[in-house]
ZABADREN-766460 format. One record per residue: residue in one letter; x, y, z of N, C-alpha, C, O in turn. Coordinates in steps of 0.02 Angstrom, whole numbers, plus 50000, padded with zeros to 5 digits. Example, Ala and Ser with C-alpha at 12.3 -4.5 7.8 and 13.67 -1.06 7.14 Angstrom:
// ZABADREN-766460
a506604971650390506154977550390506604983550390507124983450423/s506424988850354506844994750357506455000250394506705005750402/
END
This chain:
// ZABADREN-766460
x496764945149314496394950349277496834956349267497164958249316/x496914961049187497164964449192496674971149163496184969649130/x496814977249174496374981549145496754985549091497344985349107/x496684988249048497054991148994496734997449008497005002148979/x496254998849045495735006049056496415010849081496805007249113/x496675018449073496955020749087497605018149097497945021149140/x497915012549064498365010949059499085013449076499085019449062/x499635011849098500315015349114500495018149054500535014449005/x500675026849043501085029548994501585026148988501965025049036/x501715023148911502545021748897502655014748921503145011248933/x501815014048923501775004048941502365000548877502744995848891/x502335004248794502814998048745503294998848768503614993748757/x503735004048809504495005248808504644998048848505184995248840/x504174995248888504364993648919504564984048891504594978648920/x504634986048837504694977948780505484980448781505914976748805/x505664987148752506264989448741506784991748802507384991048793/x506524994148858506864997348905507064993648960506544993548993/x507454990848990507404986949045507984991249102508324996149086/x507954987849176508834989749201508674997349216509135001449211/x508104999149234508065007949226507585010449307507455016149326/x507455005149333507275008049381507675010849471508225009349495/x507375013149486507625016549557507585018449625507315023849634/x507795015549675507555017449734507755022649761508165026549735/x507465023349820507525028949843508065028249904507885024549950/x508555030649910509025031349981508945038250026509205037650081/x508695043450016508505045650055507955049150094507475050150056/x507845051450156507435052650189507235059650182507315063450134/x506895061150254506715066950260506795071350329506635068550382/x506985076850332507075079650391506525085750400506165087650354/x506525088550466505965093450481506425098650524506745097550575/x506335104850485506665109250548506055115550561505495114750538/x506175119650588505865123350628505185121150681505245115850712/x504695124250687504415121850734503835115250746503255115050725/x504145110650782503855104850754503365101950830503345096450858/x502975108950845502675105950922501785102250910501375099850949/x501785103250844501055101550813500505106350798499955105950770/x501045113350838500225118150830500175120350729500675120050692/x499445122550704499445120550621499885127950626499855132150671/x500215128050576500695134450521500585132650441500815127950408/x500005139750416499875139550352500535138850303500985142450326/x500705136250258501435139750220501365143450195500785143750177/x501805149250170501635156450145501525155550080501515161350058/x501455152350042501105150949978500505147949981500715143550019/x499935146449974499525141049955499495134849969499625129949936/x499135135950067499195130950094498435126650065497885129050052/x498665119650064497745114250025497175118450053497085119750112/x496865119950010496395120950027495775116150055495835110150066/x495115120350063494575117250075494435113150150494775113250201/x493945110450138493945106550235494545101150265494495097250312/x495065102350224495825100350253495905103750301496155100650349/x495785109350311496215117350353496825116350339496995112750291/x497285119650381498045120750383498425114650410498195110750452/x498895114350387499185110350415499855113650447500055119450442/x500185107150488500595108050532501295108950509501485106550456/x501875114050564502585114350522502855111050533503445112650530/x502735104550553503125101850553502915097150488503265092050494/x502565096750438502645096550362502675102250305502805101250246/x502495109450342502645112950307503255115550281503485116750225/x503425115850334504355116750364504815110550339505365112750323/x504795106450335505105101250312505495102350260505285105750213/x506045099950258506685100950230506785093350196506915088350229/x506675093550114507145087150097507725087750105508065092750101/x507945079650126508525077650125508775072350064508845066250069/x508885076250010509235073349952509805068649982510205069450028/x509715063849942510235058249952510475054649872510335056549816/x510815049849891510945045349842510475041349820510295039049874/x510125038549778509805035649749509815027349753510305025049724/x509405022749779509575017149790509425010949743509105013049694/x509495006349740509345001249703508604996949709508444996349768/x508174994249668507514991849693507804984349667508314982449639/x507104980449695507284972149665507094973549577507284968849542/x506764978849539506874979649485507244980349452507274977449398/x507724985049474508494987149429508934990549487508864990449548/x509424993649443510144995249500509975004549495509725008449455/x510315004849564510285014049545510405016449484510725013849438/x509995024149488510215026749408510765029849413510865033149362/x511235030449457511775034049438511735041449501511295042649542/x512535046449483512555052249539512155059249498512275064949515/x511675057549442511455063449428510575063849446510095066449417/x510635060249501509865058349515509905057149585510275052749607/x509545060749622509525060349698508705058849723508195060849694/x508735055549773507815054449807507925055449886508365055649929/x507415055749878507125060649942506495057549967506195053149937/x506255060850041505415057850044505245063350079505635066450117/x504485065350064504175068550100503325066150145502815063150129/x503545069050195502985067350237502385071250220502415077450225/x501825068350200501125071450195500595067350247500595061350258/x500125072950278499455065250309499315060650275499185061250215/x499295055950301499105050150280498175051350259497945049550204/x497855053850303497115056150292497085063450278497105066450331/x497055067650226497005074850227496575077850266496715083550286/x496055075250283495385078150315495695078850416495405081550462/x496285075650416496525074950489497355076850472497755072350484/x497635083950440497995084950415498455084850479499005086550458/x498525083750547498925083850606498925075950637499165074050691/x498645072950597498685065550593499315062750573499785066150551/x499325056350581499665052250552499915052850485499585054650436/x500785050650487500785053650418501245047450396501545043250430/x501175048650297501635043350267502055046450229502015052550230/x502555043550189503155045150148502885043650086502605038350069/x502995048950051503065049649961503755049749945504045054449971/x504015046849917504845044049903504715046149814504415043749766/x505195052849828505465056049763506055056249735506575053849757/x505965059449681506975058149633506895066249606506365069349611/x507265067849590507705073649557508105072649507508465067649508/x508115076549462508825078749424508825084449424508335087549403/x509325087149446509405095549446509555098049384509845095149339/x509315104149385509395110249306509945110149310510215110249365/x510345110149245510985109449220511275117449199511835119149181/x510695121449209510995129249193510465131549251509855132149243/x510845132749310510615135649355510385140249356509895141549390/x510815146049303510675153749322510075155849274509845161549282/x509695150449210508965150349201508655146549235508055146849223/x508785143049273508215139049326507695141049334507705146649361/x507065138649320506415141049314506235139649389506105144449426/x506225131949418506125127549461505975121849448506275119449400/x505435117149485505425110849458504945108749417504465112649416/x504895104949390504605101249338504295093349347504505087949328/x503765095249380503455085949417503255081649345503245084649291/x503135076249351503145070849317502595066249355502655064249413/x502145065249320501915059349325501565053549250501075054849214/x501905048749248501955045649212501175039449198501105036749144/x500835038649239500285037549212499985030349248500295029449300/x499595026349238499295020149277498535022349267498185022949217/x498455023049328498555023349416499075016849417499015011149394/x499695020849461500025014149484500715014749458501205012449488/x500755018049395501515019849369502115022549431502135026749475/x502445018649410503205022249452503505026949447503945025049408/x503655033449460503965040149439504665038549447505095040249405/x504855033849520505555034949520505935029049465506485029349438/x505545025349461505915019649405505735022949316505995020549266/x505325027749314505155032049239505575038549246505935040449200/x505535041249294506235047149268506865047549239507085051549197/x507155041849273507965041649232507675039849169507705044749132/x507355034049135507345033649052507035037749020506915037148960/x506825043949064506315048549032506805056349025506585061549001/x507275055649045507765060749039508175062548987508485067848990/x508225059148942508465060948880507945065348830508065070848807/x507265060948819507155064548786506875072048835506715076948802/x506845072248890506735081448927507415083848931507405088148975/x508065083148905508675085648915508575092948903508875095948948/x508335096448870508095104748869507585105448902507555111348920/x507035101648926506775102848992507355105649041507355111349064/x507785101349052508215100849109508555107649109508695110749160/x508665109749045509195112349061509135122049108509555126349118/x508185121349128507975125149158507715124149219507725128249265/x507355115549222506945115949250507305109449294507615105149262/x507255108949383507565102649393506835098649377506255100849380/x507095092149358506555086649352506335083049407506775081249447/x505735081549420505715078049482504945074749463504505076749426/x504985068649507504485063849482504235058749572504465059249629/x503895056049552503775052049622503315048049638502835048949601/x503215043149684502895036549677502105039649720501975041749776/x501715038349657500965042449734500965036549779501265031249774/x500465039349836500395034849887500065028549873499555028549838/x500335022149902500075014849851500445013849834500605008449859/x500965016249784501335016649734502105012149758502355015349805/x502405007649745502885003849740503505009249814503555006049866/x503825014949813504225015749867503895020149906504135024449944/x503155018449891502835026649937502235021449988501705020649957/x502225019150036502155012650049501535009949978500935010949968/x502085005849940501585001149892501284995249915501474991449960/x500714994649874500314986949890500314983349852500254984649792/x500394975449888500454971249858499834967349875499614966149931/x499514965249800498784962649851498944953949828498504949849837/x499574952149802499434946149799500094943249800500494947749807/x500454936149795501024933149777501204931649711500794931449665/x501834930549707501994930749631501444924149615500984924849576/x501554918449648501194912249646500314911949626500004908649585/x500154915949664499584917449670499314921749597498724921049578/x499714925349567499644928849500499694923449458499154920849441/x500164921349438500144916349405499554911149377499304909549323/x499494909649452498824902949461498344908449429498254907049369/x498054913449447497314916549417497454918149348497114922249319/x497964915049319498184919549230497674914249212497394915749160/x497404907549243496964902549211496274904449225495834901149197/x496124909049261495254912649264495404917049207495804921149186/x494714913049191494254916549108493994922849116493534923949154/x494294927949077494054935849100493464933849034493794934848983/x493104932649022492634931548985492254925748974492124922548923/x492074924849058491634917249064491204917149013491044922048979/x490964910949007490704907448964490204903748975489874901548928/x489984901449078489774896049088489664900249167489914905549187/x489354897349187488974899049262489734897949300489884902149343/x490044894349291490284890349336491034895849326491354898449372/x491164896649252491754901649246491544909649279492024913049297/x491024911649285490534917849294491064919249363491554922849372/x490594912849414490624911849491491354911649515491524912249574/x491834910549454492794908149461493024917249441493444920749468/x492744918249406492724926649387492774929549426493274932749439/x492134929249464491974935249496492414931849595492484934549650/x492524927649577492684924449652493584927149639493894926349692/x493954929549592494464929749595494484935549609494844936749657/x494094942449572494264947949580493954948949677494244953349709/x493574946049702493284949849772494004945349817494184946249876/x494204942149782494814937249830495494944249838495844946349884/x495394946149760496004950449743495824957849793496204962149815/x495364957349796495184964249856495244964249926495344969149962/x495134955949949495224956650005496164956150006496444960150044/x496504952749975497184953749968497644959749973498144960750007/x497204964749914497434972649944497154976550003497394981950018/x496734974350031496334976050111496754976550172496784980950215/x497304966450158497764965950224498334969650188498624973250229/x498574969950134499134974950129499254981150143499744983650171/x498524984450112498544992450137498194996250186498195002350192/x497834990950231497614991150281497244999650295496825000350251/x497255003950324497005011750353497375013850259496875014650224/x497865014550226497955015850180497435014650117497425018450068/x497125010550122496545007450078496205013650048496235015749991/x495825016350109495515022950083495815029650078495475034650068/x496255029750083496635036750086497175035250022497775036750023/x496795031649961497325033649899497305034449829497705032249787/x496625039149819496265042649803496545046849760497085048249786/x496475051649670496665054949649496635062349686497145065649682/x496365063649703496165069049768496725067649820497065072749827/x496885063749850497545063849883498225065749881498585069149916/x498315061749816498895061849777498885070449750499335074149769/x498505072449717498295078849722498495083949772498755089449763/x498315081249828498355085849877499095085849909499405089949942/x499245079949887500275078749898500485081449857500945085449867/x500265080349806500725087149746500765095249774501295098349776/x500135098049795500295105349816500705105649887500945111049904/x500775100549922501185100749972501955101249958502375105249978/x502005094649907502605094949867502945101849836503495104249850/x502405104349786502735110249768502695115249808502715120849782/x502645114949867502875121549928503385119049959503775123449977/x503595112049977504065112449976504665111649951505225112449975/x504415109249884505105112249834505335118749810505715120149764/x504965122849855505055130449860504785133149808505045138549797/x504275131349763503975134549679503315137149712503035133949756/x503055144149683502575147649696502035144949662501435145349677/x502315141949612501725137949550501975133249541502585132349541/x501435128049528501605120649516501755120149430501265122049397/x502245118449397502345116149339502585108249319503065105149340/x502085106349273501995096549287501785097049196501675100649148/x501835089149226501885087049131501715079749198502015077249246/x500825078649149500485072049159500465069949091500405073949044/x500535061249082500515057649043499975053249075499865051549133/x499645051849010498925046749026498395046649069497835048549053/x498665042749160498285043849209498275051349244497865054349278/x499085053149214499355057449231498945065349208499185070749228/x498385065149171498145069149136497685070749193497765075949225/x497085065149209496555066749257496875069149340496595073349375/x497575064849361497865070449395498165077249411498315079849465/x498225079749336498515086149331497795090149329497775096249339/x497185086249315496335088849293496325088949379496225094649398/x496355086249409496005086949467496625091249510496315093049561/x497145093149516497535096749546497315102249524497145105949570/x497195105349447496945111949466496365114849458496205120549441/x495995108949474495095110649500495335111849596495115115249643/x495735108149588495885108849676496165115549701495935119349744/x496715116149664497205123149677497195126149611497755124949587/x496845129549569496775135049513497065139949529497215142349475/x497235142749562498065147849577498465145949584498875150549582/x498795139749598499255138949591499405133849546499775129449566/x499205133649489499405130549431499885133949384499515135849338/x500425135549372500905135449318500875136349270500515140749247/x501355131649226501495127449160501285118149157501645113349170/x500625118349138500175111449161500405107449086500215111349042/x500625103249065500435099149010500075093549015500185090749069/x499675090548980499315084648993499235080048943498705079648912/x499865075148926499685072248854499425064148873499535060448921/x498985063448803498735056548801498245057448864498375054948919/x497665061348850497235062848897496645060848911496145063848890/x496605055248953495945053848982495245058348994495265063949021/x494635055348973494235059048981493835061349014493335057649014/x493775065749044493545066449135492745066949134492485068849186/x492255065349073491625066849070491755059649084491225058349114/x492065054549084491865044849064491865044249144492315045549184/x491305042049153491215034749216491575028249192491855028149137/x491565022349238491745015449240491655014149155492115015349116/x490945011249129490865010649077490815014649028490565012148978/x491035022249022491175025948968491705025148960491835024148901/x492295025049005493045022749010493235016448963493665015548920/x492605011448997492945007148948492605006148877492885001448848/x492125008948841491845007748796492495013448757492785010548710/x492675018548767493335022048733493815016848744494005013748695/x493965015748784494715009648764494265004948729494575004848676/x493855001748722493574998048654493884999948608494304997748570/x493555005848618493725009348530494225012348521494355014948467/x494665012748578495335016748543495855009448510496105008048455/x495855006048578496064997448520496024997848459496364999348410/x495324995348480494984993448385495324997048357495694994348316/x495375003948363495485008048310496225009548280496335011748224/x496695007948326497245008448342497544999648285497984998948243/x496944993948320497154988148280496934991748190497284990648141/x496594993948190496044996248103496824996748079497124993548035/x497145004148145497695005448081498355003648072498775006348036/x498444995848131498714992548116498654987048076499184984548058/x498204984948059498124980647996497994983547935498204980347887/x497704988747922497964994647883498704993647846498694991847788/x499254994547872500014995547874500114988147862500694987047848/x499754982847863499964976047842499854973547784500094968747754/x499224979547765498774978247704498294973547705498254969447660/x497934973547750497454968847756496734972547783496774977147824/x496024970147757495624975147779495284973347855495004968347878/x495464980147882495194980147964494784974747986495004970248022/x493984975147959493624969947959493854962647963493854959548016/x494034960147904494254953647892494944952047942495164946647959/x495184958747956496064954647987495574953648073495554948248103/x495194961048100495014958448159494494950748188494524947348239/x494224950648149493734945448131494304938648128494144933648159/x494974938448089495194932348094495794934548164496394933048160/x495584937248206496124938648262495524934748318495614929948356/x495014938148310494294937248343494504931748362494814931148415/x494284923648297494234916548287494644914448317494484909648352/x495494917048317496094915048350495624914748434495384910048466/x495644921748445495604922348551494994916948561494964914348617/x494534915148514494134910248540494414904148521494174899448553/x494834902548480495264895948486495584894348560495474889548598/x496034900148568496374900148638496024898848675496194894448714/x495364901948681494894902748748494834895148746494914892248800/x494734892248705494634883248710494894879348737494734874848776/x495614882148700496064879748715496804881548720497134881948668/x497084882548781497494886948785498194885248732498284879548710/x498504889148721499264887348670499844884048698499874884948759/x500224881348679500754878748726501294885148699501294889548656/x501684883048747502234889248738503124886248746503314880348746/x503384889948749504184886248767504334885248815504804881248818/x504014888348899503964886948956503304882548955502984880148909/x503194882449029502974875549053502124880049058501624877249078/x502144885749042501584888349066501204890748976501534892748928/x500654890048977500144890948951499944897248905499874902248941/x499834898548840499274904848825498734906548829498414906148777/x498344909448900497564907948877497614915248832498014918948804/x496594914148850496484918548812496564928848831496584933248788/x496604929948920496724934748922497454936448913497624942248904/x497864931948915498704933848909498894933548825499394935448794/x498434931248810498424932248735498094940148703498364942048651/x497704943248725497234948048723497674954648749497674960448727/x498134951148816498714956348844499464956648780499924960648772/x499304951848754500024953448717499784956148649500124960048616/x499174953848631499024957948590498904968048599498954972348556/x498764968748662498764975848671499274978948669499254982848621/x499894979348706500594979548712500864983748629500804989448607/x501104979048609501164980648562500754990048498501034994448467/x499894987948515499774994648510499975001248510499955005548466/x500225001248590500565007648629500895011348554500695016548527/x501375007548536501785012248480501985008848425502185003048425/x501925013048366501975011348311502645006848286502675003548234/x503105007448331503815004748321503654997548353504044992848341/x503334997048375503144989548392502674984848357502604979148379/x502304987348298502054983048269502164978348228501744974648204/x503024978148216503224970948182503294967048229503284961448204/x503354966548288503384961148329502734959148346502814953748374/x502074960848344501194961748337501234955548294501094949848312/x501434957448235501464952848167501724947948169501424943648136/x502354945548205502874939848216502344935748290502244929648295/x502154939348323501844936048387501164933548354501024927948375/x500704935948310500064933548288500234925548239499974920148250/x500764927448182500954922048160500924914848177500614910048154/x501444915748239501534912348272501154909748296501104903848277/x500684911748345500174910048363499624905748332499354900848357/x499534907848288499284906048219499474897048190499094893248160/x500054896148208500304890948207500664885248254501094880848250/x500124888648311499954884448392500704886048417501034881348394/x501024889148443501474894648470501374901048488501454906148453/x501074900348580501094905448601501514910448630501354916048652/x502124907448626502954911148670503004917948669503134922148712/x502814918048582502994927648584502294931248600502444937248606/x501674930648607501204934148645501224931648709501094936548744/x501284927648739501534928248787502024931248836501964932948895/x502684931248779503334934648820503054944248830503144948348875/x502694944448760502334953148767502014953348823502174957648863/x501414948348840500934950148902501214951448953501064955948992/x501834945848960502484947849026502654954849048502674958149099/x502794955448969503214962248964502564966949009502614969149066/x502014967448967501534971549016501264970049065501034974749097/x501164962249097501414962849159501924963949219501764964449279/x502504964149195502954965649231503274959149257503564958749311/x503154953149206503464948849243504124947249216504214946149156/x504614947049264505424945349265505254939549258504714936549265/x506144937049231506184931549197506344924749262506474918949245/x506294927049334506134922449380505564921049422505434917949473/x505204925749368504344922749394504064928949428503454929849425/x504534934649468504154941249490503884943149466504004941749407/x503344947349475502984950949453503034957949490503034958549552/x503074964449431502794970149482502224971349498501774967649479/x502084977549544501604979749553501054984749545500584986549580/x501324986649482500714993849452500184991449451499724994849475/x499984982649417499174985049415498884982449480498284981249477/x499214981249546499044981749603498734987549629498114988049628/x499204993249659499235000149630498665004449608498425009449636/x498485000649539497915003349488497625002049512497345006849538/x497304994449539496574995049552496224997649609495634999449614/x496904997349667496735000749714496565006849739496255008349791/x496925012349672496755018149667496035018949639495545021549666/x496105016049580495295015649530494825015949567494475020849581/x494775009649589494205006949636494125012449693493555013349716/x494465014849709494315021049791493965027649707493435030749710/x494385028049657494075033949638493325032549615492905036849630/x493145027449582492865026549552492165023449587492145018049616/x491535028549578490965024849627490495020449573490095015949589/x490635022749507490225017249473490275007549484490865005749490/x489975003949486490054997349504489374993249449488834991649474/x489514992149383488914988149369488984983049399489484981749431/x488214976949389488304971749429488394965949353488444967549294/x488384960649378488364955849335487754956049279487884954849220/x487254957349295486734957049244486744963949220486314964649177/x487074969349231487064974949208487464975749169487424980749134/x488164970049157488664968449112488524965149062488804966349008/x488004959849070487844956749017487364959748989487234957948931/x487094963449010486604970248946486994972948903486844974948847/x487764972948941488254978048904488574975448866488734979348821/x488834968048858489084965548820489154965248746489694964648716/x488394965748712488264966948653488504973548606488674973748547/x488454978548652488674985048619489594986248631490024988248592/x489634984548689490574981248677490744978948621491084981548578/x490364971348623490514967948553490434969848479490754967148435/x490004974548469489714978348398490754983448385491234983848346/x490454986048457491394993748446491904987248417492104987648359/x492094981648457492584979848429492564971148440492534968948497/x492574966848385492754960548398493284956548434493204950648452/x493704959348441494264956448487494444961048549494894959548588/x494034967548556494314968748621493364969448684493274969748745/x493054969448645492414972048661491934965348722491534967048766/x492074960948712491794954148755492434956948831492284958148890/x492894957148808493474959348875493514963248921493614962448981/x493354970648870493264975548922492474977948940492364983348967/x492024974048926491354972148938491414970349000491304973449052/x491634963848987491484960049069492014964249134491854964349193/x492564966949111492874970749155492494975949201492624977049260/x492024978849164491594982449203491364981449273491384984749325/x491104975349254490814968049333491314968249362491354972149409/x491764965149347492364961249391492974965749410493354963149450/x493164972949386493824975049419493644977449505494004978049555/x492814978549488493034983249577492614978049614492794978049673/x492074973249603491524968349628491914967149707492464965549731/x491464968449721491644965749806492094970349832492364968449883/x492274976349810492664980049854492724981749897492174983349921/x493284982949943493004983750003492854991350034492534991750087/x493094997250001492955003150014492535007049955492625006149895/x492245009749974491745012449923492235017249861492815019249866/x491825017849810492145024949774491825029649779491235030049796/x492475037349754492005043549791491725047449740491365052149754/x491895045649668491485050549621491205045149556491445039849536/x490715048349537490635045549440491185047549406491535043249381/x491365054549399491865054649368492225060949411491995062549466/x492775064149382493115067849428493155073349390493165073349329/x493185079649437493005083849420493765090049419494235090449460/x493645093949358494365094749341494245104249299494635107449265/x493445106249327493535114049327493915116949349494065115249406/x494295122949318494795125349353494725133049355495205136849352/x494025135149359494125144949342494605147149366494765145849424/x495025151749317495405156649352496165154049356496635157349379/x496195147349328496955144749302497355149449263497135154949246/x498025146949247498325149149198498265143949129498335137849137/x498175146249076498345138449039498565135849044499115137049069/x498395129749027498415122049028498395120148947497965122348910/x498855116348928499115112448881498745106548851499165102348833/x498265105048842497915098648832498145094048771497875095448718/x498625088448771498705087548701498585078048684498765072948713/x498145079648615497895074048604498275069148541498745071948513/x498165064848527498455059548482497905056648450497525054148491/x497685055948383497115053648340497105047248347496585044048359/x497905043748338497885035548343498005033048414498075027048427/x498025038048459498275033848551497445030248541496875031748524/x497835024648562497395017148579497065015648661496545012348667/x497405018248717497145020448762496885023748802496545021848850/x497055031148781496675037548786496245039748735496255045848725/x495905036748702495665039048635495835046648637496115049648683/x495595049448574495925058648566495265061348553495325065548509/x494765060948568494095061848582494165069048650493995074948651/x494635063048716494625064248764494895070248761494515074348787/x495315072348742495635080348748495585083948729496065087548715/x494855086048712494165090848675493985092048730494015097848751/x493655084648785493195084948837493805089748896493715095048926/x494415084948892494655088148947494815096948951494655100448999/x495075098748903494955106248869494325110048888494225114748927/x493945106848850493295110548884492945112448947492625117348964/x493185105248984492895102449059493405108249116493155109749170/x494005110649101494365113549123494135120849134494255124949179/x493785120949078493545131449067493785135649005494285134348971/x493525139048999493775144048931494275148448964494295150449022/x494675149548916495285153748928495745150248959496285153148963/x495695140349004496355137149023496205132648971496505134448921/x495785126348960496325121448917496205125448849495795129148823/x496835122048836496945123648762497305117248739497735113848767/x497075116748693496965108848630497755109648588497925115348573/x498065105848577498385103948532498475096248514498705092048553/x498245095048446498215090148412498885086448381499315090348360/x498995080348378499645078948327499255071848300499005067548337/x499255071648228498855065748186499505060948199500045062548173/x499465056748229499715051448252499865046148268499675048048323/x500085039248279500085032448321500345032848366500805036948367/x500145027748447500425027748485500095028648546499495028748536/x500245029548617499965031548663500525036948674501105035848692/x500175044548657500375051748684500685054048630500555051048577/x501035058348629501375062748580502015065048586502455065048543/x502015067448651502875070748652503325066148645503245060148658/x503895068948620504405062148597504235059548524504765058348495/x503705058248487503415054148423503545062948384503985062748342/x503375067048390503205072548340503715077748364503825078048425/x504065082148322504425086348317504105092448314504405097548332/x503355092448287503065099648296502595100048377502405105248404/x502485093548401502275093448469502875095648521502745098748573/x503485093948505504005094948568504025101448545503945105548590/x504095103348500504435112748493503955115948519504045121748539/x503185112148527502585117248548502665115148642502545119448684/x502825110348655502865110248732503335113948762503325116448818/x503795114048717504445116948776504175121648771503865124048818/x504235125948680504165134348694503485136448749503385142348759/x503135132348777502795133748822503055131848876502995136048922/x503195129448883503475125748959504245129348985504435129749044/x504575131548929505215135548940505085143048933505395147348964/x504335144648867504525151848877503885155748897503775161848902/x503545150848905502715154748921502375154548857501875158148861/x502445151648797502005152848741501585148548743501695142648757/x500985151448727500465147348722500245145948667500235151048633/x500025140948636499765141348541499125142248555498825142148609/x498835143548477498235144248485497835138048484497995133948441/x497295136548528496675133448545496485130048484495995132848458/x496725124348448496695119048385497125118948345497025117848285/x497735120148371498445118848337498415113748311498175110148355/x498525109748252498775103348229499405101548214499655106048181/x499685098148221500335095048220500005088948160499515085348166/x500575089848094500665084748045500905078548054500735072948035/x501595081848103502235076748106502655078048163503165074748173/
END
């Protein structure tokens, strides 16, 4: 099962980008007084029923190192250093037990404007910061040249202890459960895979299970930026990355910065508002890709429709030994979406398909799963669900899905039966509860916040960054629009980057419904 709900920022690069990820080689040290009694830090220690915590994490000193190699790719090179920092493992027992957040750096290239740092989070739940920073550094090269960059794996997260809730083997085998049973018997194979897939992340992340929470990760960020020595936190969230930068400064509203938040999730959506917007940002995203083919929306989705229920019949053969069903068909059809530079290969993979050859929607679904060409698989949407599921307390049941099905299916013919039944099956049988409907991301008394939306992003619909704007408070978000394709904006538009930096480098703020053409 895969979820497309809040999807990884910069999920297409990843058809184009390979060889780019990074481990971490170094640790962390603690100096001054480390006897356990709590020491507030002189900035803006977490608030709320955390209390204070202890110096011997306040005090803590990274130890920048060399940057190491993962089983994904080879180090990025000597202009990128990682580090780890110790945060509680449980915030509510901040003199507790603690784990490692394993970070990267690139230092400001003109020291003597050095603003400070510049966090990154790249999006999921579940995205990798240290394997997305190095390919994400070109286009912030005038970021850099003020601000050091720094990015990092939240807790869960692949070098910050990540979970693995299953075997490569074991992924594989479930690519043949029907995310859109059909039959009692597929229902019972459904729903028996996802409560299997929970108890799998249970023995992996064991006491970690519940402690990895957007609220956590949150609360590691303001730790983070005290001790990267910044009085104010300044971050740039992409995607998931949006409702984390929403809930950091509902958490800490003084010490918020220079906030950007592109491709922004919508913090009014529960479980099924979440996914009835990715319905429709698809659909809508496919409208104006078949649009650009010349073919009308209606009729092209409708004969894409007929295809996924061919597959569902009967799966495609491919050039390997393995199979197209119908959700790896449905995954390679999404992929592609992300960005407009990818829709001739959309076109070459449907073809095909078309003419009982599933290789190239297939090789795409790979691509967004993360599977290498010796059968690995990564682990973001491990990651994801484990985060989701702790945030998320909505849970329809099975008959509360099939009420829902119909109005899925009306938003969109080929994505609407999918992310219907997803509702049931991503968190069913979980084993730790979730802690909100939706999350809450008031921030009175911020500095602005950047909110910026995309008309054609297919996974954040651009709906959302009205709500998030608003949901934030008057006088912090502030809206900027760019008419667009793609998932997010910066990087695609030239009047969106000149409006981020000059905020992010000089303090300007635009006004509250800026549009961007191009």
């Amino acid at each position: 099962m895969v979820r497309f709900v809040r999807s990884t920022a910069l999920a297409a690069a990843a058809v184009l980008v390979t060889g780019l990820a990074a481990g971490c080689g170094g640790g962390s040290s603690d100096e001054g007084n480390d006897d356990g009694k709590a020491s507030a830090p002189p900035t803006a220690a977490p608030s709320g029923p955390t209390g204070k915590l202890p110096a011997s994490l306040t005090s803590q000193k990274l130890d920048w190192g060399r940057c190491g190699a993962t089983a994904d790719g080879p180090a990025p090179g000597d202009d990128w250093q990682c580090a780890t920092l110790k945060v509680p493992l449980d915030w509510e027992k901040p003199t507790g037990e603690t784990i490692g957040i394993a970070l990267i750096r690139g230092k400001a290239t003109d020291e003597d404007s050095r603003i400070g740092s510049l966090l990154f989070n790249f999006g999921g739940p579940g995205g990798s910061g240290i394997s997305m920073m190095p390919s994400y550094a070109a286009l912030t090269s005038q970021l850099q040249e003020r601000y050091d960059l720094v990015s990092f794996d939240p807790r869960g997260v692949a070098a910050s202890e990540g979970v693995r809730c299953r075997s490569d083997q074991e992924i594989q085998a479930a690519e043949s459960v029907d995310s859109t049973p059909d039959t009692a018997a597929e229902e019972t194979s459904y729903l028996k895979d996802s409560a299997d897939f929970g108890k799998g992340c249970e023995e992996s992340a064991g006491k970690l299970m519940a402690h990895v929470s957007t609220t956590d990760t949150a609360r590691d960020m303001d730790l983070m930026r005290h001790v990267l020595g910044d009085q104010k936190l300044h971050y740039f969230g992409i995607s998931y990355g949006t409702e984390l930068g929403g809930v950091y400064a509902h958490l800490f509203p003084k010490n918020v910065g220079r906030l950007v938040l592109d491709a922004v999730v919508d913090p009014s959506a529960g479980t099924v508002g979440h996914a009835e917007n990715q319905t429709r940002g698809f659909q809508r995203a496919l409208d104006n890709y078949l649009k650009s083919t010349g073919q009308d929306p209606k009729e092209g989705s409708q004969k894409i429709a007929d295809l996924l229920k061919k597959i569902d019949a009967e799966p495609l053969p491919t050039s390997s030994d393995r199979k197209l069903t119908q959700t790896l068909a449905l995954t390679g059809i999404v992929l592609p979406l992300y960005s407009e530079q990818t829709w001739a290969g959309l076109t070459s993979a449907l073809d095909a398909a078309e003419q009982g050859d599933g290789s190239e929607l297939l090789a795409l679904a790979d691509s967004y799963n993360e599977r290498g060409a010796t059968g690995r698989y990564g682990t973001t949407t491990h990651s994801q669900r484990v985060i989701s599921c702790l945030d998320d307390k909505e849970r329809p049941t099975i008959e509360e899905t099939k009420k829902l099905l119909p109005q899925f299916q009306k938003i969109s013919p080929v994505f609407g039966e999918f992310m219907g039944w997803d509702t049931a099956g991503w968190c069913h049988n979980w084993p730790v509860a979730g802690q909100h409907e939706t999350p809450e991301v008031s921030a009175p008394g911020a500095d602005p916040v950047l909110v910026v939306g995309n008309t054609g992003d297919p996974a954040t619909p651009y709906e959302g960054a009205r709500k998030m704007a608003d949901e934030l408070g008057k006088d912090v978000g502030v809206e900027l629009t760019w008419k667009g394709e793609g998932h997010g904006a910066y990087g695609s538009s030239s009047c969106v980057d000149d409006t981020v930096n000059a905020y992010l480098l000089d303090g300007k703020v635009p006004e509250d419904g800026k549009v961007c053409e191009s």
